[in-house]
N, C-alpha and C positions, 0 to 999 in steps of 0.2 A: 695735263689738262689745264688749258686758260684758267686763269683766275676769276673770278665773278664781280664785274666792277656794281660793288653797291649804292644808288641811288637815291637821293630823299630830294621830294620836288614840294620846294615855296612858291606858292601862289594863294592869292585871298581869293579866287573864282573860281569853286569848283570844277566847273566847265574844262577850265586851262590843265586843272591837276589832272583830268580823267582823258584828255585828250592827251597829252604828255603819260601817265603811265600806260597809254594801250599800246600808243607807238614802239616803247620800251620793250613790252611784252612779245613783242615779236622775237626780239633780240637774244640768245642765248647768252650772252655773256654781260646782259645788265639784267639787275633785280632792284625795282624798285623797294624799299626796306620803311619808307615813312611817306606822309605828304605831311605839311603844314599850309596854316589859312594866312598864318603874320609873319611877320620876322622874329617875337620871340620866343612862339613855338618852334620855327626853325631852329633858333639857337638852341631851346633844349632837348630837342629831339636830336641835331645832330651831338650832340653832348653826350646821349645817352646812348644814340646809333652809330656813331664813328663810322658813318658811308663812306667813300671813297670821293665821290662827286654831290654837291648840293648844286640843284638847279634852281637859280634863283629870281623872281621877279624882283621889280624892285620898288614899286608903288603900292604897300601895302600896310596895315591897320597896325596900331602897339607899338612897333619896331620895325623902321623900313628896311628897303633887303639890303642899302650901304651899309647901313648900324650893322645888321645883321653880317655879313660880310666882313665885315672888322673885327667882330668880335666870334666869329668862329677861325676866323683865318691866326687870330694871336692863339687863340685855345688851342685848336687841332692843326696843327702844321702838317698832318698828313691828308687832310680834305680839300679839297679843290673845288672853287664853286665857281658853276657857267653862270653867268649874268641873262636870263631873258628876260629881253624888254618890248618893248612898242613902239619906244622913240629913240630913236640911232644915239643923241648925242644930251647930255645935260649936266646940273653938278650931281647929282645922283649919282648917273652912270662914273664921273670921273673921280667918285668919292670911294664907289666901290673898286674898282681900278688900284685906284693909289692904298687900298684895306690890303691889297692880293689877290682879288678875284683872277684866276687863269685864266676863262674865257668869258667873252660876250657874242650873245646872235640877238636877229628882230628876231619877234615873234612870228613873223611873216617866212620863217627859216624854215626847210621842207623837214621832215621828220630825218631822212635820211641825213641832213647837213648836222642836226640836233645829233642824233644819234653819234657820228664822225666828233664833234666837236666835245662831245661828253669823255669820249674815250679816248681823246687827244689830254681833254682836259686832267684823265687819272692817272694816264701816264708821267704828266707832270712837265704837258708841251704846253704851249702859249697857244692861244685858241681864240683870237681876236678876230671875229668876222672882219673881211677885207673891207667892208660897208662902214661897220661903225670906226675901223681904225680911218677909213679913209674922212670918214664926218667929224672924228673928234680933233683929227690932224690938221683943218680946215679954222678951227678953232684956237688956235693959240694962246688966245687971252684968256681958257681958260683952263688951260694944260701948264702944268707948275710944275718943278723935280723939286722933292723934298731936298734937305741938306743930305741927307741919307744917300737916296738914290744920285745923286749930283756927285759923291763920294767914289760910288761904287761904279761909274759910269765913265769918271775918271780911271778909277784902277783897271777898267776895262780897255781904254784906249793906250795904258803901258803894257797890254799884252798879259795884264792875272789872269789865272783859270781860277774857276770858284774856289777851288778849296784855300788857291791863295788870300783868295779876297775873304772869305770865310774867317780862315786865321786871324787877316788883317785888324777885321773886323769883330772879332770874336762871337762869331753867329754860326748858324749850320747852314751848313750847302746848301740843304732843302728852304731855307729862308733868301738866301741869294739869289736862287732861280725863280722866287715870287718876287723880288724886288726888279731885277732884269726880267721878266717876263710883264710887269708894268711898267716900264723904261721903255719897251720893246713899244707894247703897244701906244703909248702917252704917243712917243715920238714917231711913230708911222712904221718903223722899222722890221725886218725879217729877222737879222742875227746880230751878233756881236761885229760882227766887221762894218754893217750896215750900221750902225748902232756908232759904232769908235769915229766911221769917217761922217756924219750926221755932226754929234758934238765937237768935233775936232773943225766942222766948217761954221760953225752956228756959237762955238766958243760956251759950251753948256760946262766944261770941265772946273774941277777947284783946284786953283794954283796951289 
């Protein structure tokens, strides 16, 4: 029997959360488990809920969904949160990005792309609408590799598999592939290969 991927959807407009869990309800294999109206309901709802996926707006009241976003991504390294927004590109969006959010869509995303991109996202695949990677990659000035990801972006271009880089670094796997899966999207990127010859011609590496 499939696993049940469990759900908790942030948004401060009703409207958005009721429209988002009916879509849901279709789906046998998501169960919406919480909604939240801010960001720091989010946070303690997914605290107390341990979903699998937070869906997350990111213009919202108390604690926006980037705060929100950072501070569930360091807490719960097994929760994955899709970013929806309204506007493709901004330091919001590249704030919760660079936290570990796995995926981002518009709002303007069909229910069924929502749906795909959630269970992309619990798998613990990189889930960057082609739209917003292609909007935020357009933006350079204001797309930045941490010292972190600049690290590990290198160890990728000498051919480490995670668990190498893992080691290296003394992190878990599961932390590596939110770091490369924000590498991934920051830089426009599909995989690692994509990824290695990108920095290697753009000179993004640490000597």
């Amino acid at each position: 029997m499939a696993k049940t991927i469990k759900v908790l959807i942030a948004d401060d407009h009703t409207v958005v959360r009721s429209g988002i869990a009916a879509i849901l309800s279709y789906e046998s294999d998501l169960t919406v488990v919480g909604e939240a109206s801010n960001g720091r309901e989010a946070l303690e709802m997914a605290m107390r809920l341990r979903p699998d996926v937070v869906v997350m707006d990111l213009a919202m009241p108390v604690m926006d969904g980037a705060s929100a976003t950072a501070k569930i991504t360091a807490s719960l390294p097994e929760t994955n949160v899709v970013i929806l927004t309204s506007y493709g590109t901004s330091n919001d969006l590249v704030r919760a990005i660079d936290a570990g959010a796995m995926g981002a869509v518009l709002k303007t995303v069909s229910g069924d792309e929502l749906v795909s991109t959630i269970r992309l996202a619990a798998s613990g695949e990189k889930a960057i609408a082609p739209a917003i990677r292609r909007m935020l990659n357009a933006e350079p000035s204001v797309i930045t590799l941490t010292d972190r990801q600049r690290e590990i972006l290198t160890s990728v271009t000498r051919g480490l598999t995670n668990d190498d880089i893992a080691k290296q670094f003394g992190i878990s796997t599961n932390a590596v592939k939110h770091h490369l899966s924000t590498i991934f999207a920051k830089i426009g990127t599909a995989n690692r290969a994509e990824a290695a010859a990108y920095a290697l011609e753009r000179h993004l590496t640490k000597s």
